[in-house]
C-alpha positions as CSV (number, residue, x, y, z in Angstrom):
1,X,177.1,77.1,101.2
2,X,180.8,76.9,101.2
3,X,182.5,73.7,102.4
4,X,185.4,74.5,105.1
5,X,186.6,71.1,105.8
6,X,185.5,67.7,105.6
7,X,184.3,66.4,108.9
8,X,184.8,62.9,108.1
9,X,188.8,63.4,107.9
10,X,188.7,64.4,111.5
11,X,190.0,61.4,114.0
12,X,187.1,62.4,116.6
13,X,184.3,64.6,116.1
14,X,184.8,68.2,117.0
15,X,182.7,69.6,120.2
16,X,182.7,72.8,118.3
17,X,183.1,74.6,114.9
18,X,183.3,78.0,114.8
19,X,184.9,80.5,112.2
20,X,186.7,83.1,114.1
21,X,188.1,86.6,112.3
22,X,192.1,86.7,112.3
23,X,194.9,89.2,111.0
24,X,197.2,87.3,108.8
25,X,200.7,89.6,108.9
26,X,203.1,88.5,106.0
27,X,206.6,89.7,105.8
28,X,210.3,89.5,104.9
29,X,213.1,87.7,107.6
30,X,216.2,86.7,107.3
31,X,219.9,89.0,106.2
32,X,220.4,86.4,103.2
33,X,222.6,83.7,104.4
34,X,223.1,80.4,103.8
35,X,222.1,79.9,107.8
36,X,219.4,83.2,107.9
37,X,218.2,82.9,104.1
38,X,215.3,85.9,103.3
39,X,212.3,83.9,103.1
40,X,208.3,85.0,104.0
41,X,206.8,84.3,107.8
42,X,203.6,84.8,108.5
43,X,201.9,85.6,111.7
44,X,198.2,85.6,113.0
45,X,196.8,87.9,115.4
46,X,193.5,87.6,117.0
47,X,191.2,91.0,116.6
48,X,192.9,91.8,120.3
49,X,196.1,92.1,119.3
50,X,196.8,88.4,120.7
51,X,199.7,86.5,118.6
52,X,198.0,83.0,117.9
53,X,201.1,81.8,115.8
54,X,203.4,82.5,113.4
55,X,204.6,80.2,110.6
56,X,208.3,80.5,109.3
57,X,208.7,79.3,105.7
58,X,212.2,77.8,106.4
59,X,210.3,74.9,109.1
């Protein structure tokens, strides 16, 4: 069985685990300046069509 995560780095333990099924989107922002440089963002959707989060590369 594959190991996920390591319960023991957790500060408190969890009330529930569960692995749920997400869209990961990657693509191409940014018009390549210094203050907008092109860089990859990703963004994960729920099997809805709900935006959990997205993750900009330039954070």
């Amino acid at each position: 069985m594959k190991k996920y995560m390591d319960i023991a780095r957790l500060q408190t333990s969890p009330e529930i685990v569960e692995i749920k099924e997400v869209i990961e989107i990657i693509f191409r922002v940014g018009d390549g300046t210094e203050s907008n440089p092109i860089r990859y963002t990703k963004q994960y959707w729920d099997v809805e069509g709900n935006l959990l989060f997205e993750k900009d590369f330039i954070d």
